[in-house]
C-alpha positions as CSV (number, residue, x, y, z in Angstrom):
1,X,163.1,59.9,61.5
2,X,165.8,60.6,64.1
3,X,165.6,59.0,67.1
4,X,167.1,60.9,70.3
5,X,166.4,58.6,73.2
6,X,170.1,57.4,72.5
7,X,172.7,58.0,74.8
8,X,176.2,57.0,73.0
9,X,179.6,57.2,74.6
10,X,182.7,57.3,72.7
11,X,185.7,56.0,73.8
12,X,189.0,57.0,73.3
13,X,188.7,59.0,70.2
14,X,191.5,61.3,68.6
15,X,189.2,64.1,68.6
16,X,189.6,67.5,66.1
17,X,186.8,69.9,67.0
18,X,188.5,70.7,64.5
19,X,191.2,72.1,66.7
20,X,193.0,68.9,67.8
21,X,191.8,68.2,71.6
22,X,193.6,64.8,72.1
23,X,192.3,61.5,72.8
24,X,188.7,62.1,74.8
25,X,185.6,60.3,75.6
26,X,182.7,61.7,74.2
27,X,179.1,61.3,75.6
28,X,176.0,61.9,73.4
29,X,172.5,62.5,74.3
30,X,169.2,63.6,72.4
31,X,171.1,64.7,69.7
32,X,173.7,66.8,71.5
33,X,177.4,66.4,72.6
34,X,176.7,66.6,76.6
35,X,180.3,65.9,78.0
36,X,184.0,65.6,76.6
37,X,186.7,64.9,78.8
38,X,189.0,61.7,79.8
39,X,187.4,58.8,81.3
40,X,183.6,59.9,80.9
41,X,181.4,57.6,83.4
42,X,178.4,56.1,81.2
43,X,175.1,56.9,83.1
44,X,173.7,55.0,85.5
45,X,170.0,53.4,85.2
46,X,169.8,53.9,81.5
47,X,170.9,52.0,78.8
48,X,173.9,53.3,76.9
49,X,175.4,52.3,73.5
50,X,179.2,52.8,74.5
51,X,181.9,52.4,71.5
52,X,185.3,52.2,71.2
53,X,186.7,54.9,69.0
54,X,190.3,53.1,69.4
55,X,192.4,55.9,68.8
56,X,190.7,56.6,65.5
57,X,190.0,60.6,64.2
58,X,186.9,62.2,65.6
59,X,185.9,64.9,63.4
60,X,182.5,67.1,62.6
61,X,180.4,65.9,59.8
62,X,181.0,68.1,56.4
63,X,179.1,70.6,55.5
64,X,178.4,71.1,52.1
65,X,176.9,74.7,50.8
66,X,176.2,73.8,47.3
67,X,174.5,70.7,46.7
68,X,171.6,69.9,43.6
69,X,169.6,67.8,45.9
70,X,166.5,68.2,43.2
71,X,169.1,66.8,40.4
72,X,171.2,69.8,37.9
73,X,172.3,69.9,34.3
74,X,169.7,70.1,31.9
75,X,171.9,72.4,29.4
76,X,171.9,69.5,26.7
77,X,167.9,68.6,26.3
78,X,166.1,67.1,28.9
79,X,167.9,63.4,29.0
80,X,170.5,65.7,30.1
81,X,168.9,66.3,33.3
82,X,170.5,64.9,36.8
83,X,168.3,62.7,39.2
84,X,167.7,63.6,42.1
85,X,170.2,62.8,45.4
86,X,169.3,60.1,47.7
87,X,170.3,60.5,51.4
88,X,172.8,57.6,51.0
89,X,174.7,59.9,48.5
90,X,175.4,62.3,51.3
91,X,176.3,60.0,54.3
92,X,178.3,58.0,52.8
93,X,180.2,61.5,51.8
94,X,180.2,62.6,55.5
95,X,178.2,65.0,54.8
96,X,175.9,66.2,57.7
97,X,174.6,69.2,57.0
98,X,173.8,70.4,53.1
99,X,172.3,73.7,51.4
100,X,170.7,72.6,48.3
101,X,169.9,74.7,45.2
102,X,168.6,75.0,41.9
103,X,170.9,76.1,39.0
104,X,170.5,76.8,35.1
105,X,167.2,75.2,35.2
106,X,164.8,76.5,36.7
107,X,161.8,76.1,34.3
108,X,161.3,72.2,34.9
109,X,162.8,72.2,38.4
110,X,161.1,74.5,41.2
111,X,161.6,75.9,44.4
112,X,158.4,73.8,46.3
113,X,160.5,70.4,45.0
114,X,163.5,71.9,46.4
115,X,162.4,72.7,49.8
116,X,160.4,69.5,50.0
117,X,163.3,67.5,49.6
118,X,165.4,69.7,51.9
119,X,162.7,68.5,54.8
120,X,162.6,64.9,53.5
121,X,166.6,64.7,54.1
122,X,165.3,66.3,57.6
123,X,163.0,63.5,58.1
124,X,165.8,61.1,56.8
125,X,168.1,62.1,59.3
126,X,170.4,65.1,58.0
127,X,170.3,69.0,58.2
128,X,169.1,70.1,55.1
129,X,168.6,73.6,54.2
130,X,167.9,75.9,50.8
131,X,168.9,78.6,48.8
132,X,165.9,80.4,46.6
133,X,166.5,81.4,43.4
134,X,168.9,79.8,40.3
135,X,170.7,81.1,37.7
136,X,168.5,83.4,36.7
137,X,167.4,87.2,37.8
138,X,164.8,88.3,38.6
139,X,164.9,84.5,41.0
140,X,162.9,82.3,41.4
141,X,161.3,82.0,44.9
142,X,158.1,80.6,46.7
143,X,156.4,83.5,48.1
144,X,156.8,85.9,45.6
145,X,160.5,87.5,46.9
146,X,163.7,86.6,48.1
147,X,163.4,88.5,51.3
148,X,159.8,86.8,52.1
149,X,161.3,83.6,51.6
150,X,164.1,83.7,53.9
151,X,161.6,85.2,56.6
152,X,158.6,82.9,56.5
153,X,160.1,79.7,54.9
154,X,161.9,77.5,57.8
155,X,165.2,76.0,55.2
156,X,165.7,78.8,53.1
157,X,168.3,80.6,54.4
158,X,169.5,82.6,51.2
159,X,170.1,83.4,47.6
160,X,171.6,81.2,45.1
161,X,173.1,79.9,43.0
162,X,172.8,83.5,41.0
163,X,175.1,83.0,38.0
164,X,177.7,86.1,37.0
165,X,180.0,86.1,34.2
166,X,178.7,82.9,32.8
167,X,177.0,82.8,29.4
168,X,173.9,80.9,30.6
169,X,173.3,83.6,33.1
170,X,170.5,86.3,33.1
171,X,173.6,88.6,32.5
172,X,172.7,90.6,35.6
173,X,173.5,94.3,36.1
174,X,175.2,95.7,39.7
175,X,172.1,97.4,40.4
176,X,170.0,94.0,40.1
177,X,173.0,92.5,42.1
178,X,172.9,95.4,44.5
179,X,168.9,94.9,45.1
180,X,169.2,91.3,45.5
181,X,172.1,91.2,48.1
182,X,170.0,93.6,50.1
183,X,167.1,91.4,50.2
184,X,169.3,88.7,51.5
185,X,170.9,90.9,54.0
186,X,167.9,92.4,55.7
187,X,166.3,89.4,55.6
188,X,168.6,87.6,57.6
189,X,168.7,90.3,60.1
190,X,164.7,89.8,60.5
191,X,165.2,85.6,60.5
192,X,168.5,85.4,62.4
193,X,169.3,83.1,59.2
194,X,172.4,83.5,57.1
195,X,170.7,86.0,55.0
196,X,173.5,85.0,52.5
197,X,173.9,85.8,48.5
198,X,175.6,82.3,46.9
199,X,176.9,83.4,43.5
200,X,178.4,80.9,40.9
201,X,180.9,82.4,38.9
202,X,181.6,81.1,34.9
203,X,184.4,81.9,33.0
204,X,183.9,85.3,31.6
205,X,186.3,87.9,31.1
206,X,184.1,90.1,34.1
207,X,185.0,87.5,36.7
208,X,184.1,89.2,39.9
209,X,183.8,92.6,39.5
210,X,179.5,92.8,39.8
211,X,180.6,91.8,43.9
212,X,183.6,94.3,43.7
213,X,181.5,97.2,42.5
214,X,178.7,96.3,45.1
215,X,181.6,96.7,47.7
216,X,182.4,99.8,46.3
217,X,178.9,101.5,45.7
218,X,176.8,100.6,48.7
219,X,177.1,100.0,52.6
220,X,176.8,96.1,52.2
221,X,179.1,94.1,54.2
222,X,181.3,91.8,52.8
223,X,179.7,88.6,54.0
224,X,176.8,89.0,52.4
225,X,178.3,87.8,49.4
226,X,179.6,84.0,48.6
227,X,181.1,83.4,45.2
228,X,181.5,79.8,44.5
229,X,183.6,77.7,41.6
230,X,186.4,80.4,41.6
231,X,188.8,77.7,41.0
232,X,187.6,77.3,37.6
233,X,190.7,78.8,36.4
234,X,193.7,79.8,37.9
235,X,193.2,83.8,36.8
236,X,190.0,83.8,38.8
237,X,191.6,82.0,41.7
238,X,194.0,85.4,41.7
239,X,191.5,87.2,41.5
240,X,189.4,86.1,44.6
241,X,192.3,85.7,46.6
242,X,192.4,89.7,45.8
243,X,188.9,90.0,47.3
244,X,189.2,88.0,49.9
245,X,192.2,90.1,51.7
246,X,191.1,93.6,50.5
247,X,187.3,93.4,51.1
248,X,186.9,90.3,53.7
249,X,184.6,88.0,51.1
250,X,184.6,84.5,52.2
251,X,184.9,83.0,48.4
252,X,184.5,78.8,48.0
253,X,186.4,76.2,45.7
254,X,184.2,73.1,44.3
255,X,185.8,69.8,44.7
256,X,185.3,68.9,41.0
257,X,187.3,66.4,38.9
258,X,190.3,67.9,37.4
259,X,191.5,66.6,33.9
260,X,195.0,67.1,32.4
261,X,195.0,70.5,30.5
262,X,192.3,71.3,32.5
263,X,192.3,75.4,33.1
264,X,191.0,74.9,36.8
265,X,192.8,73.8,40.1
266,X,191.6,70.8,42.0
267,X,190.3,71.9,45.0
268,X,193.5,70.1,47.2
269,X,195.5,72.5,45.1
270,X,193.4,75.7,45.6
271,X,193.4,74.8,49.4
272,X,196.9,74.5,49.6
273,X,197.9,77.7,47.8
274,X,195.6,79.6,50.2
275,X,197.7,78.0,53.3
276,X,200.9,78.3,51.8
277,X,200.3,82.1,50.3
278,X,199.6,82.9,54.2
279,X,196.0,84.2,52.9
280,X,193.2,84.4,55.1
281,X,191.7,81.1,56.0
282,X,188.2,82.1,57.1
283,X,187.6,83.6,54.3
284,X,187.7,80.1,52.6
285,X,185.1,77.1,52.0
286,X,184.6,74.1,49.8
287,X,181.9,72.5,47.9
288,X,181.1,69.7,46.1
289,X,178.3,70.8,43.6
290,X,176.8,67.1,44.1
291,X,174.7,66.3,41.9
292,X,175.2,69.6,39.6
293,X,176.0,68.8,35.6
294,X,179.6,69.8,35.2
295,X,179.8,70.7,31.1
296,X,182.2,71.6,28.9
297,X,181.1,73.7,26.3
298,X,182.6,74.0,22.9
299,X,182.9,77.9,20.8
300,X,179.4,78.2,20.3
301,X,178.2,77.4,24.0
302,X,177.0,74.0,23.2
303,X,178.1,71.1,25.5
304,X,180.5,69.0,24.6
305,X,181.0,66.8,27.1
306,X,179.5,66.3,31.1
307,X,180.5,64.5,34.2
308,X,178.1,64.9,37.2
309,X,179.5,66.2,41.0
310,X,179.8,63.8,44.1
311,X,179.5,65.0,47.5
312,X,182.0,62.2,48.1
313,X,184.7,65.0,46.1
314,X,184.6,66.5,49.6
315,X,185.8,63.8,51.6
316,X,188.3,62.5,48.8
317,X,189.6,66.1,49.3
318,X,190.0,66.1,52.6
319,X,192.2,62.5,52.3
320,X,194.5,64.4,49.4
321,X,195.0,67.0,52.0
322,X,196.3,64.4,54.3
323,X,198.3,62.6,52.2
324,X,200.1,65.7,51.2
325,X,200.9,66.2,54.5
326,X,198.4,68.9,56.0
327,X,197.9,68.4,59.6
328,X,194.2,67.3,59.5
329,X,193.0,69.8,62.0
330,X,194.7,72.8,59.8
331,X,192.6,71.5,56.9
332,X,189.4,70.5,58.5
333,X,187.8,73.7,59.2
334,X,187.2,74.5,55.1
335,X,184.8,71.5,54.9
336,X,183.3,72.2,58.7
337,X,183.8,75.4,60.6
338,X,184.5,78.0,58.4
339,X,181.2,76.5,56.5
340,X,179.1,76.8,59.2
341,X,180.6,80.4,60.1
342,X,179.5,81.4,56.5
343,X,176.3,79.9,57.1
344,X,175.4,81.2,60.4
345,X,175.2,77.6,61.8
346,X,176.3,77.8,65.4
347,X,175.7,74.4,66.6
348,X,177.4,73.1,63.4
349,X,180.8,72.6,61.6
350,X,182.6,71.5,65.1
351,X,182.2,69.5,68.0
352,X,181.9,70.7,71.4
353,X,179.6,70.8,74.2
354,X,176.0,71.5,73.6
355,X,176.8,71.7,70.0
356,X,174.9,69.3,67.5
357,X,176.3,65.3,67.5
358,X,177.2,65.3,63.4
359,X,180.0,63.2,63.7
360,X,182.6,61.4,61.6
361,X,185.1,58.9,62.4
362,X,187.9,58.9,59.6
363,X,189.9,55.5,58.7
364,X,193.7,55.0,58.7
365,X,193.4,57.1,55.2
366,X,191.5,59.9,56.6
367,X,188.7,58.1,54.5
368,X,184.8,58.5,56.4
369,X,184.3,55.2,58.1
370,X,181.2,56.1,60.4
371,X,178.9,59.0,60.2
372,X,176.7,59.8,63.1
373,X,174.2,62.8,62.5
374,X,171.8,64.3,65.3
375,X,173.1,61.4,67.4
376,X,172.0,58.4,65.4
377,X,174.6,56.6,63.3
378,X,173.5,56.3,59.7
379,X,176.6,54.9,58.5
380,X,178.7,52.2,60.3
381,X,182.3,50.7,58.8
382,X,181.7,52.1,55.5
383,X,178.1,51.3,54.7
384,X,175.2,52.6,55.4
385,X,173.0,51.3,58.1
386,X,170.2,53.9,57.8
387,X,169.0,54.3,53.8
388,X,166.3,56.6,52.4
389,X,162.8,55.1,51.6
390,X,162.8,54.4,48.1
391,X,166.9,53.3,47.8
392,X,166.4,50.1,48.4
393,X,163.5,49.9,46.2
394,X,165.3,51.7,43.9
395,X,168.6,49.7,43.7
396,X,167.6,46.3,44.4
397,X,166.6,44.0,41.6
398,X,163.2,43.2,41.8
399,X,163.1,39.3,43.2
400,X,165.9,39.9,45.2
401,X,164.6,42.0,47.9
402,X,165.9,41.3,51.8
403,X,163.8,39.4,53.5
C-alpha cells in the first residue's frame, strides 16, 4: 500500500512540468508536490528523505490509456491468450497512471477481473483506472449499462476499446455508435469522470467515418470520442489528422513494434509528422496497448503471426523522440498532459503544486531511471524496489528465494 508519511525533497532537478522550468528543488509530502522553487529548506522537526537529482530530467510519470492489465489476444485458441500485467511491467515503463481494458475477448475475460485488478495496481501503488466494455456492442459492463457503470463504479471512467472497421468487431451501426457515445457523455457529466468513448480502429476500408457521421448527425462534442491505433497505416494516419483539425477529436498512436514493409508508422514517426505538419498537438496521445495481442492476420482472417505490447514502447518512444532531436518538453506532453487532459485527470500528466507526486527521473538517454508514484519511489536506478505480491513468487526459482 502507499505510504504518505514521506516527506522527499529533490534537489537540483532539470524539471519539465512538462514545460521546461529550469533546475528547481522539489518538496514532496503525503503524496503531493507542496513546493517548487530554488533552494527549498527541508522541514524542520521531521524527518526528511532529501535526494540529489544532480541536474538529471524531472518529468511526470506516463500515462498510458490503453493497457490489457487482465492479459489480450485470444484470436488464435486459448494458448493464445496474454497473462495478465504485473505492476513491475508498468513502473519499470514509467508508467504512473494506466486505463485498462478488455478487447476481442470478452467471453473468458470479464469486467469484475478487470476492475479488480485496476484496484489491486491501487493497492500496489499506481493509478489505475477502467474502461467498460470490449470489442463488442452491445458491451460488456457490470451493472447492466455503460452509463451505470461510469456513475456508480469508482475506476470506470468510460467506454472501450469498441472496435470499428475491424473484422473481429460487432460491425457496429452509427446509431449503436451514436447511443453508446451518449451514455458515455451524460455519464461523465453526472460522475465528473472523463465520460469518454475509446474506440480501436482496424484496417477496413470505413476507417473513421462511424465518428465522422456521429459529428455530423447529433449534438455530441468532439471529445467524447477517442480513436486509438490510427497509425496502423499511413492512409488512416491522413485520415485522422483530417478529423483532428476539422472536428477537434483528440485521436492516439500505439507505440507498437514496426517491421520493414510494415503498412503502419512507428509511433516516433506519427509523432513527428504531427509536429512537423504544424497540426494540432492536443488533439494527440500515445499508447502502448501493453499487454494487448498484436496479430497479423492472413486473407482469410486467421492469424499468422503475434507479438504481444510493452508499456515499456512508451518510454522507448519518448528516448527516439530525443534522439531525433525533439526538445523533450515539446514531446513530453503526448505521453503526460495531453493524456491526462483527455482523461479528465487534473492532478495528473504534469508536475506542479498540489498536483499528484507521479514522478520520473530520465537517464543521460532520456531512459526512466527512477519512478516515484503518489510519493513513494517504486523504482530506484533502474530496478524496482517496490514489486507486486506474487512477482517474486512468480519469477524466482523455487529454492532460491531471498532470505
Amino acid at each position: 500500500m502507499k505510504s504518505l508519511d514521506v516527506i522527499t525533497l529533490l534537489r537540483r532537478a532539470e524539471i519539465y512540468a512538462p514545460d521546461p522550468l529550469g533546475a528547481r528543488d522539489i518538496l514532496i509530502a503525503a503524496g503531493k508536490v507542496v513546493a517548487i522553487g530554488r533552494d527549498i529548506e527541508p522541514p524542520r522537526n521531521v524527518e526528511v528523505d532529501v535526494v540529489d537529482v544532480a541536474g538529471a530530467p524531472l518529468v511526470p510519470g506516463l500515462v498510458d490509456a490503453h493497457v490489457h492489465l487482465t492479459g489480450g489476444g485470444g484470436e488464435s485458441g486459448p494458448s493464445s491468450r496474454v497473462p495478465p500485467m504485473a505492476l513491475t511491467d508498468l513502473s519499470l515503463a514509467g508508467v504512473t497512471t494506466c486505463v485498462g481494458l478488455l478487447g476481442t475477448d470478452t467471453t473468458t475475460r470479464s469486467i469484475e477481473s478487470l476492475v479488480a485488478r485496476a484496484l489491486g495496481l491501487r493497492h500496489e501503488g499506481l493509478s489505475a483506472f477502467c474502461w467498460t466494455g470490449g470489442y463488442e456492442i452491445p458491451p460488456r459492463t457490470l451493472t447492466g449499462s455503460v452509463r451505470r457503470d461510469i456513475v456508480f463504479v469508482d475506476p470506470i471512467i468510460g467506454a472501450g476499446e469498441i472496435a470499428i472497421s475491424d473484422h473481429r468487431s460487432s460491425q457496429p451501426t452509427k446509431d449503436e455508435i451514436l447511443r453508446l457515445a451518449a451514455d458515455c457523455h451524460v455519464a461523465g457529466m453526472m460522475s465528473g469522470k472523463a465520460g469518454v468513448l475509446h474506440l480501436h480502429v482496424g484496417d477496413g476500408e470505413r476507417g473513421l467515418a462511424l465518428i465522422r457521421a456521429a459529428l455530423e448527425t447529433s449534438e455530441l462534442p468532439a471529445s467524447v470520442f477517442h480513436p486509438t491505433h490510427v497509425n496502423r497505416q499511413q492512409r488512416l494516419f491522413e485520415e485522422a489528422a483530417a478529423l483532428a483539425v476539422a472536428s477537434g477529436v483528440t485521436v492516439d498512436v500505439t507505440a507498437f513494434p514496426v517491421e520493414e514493409n510494415d503498412p503502419g508508422l512507428s509511433a516516433a514517426d506519427a509523432i513527428t509528422q504531427w509536429i512537423e505538419r504544424g497540426l494540432p498537438r492536443t488533439r494527440l496521445t500515445c499508447s502502448s496497448d501493453g499487454a494487448g495481442c498484436l496479430p497479423v492476420f492472413d486473407a482469410e482472417g486467421r492469424v499468422a503471426s503475434m507479438d504481444v505490447g510493452s508499456p515499456r514502447t512508451l518510454a522507448d518512444t519518448l528516448a527516439t523522440l530525443v534522439a531525433r532531436g525533439h526538445r523533450l518538453g515539446d514531446v513530453l506532453p503526448f505521453f503526460t498532459s495531453h493524456v491526462a487532459a483527455v482523461l479528465r485527470l487534473a492532478t495528473k500528466g504534469s508536475i506542479r503544486v498540489g498536483g499528484d507526486a507521479d514522478l520520473v527521473i530520465l537517464g543521460p538517454r532520456a531512459e526512466v531511471r527512477d519512478v516515484m508514484a503518489g510519493g513513494r519511489w517504486l523504482v530506484r536506478e533502474g530496478a524496482p524496489v517496490v514489486r507486486g505480491p506474487f512477482e517474486k513468487a512468480a519469477r524466482v526459482p523455487r529454492g532460491e528465494e531471498e532470505s
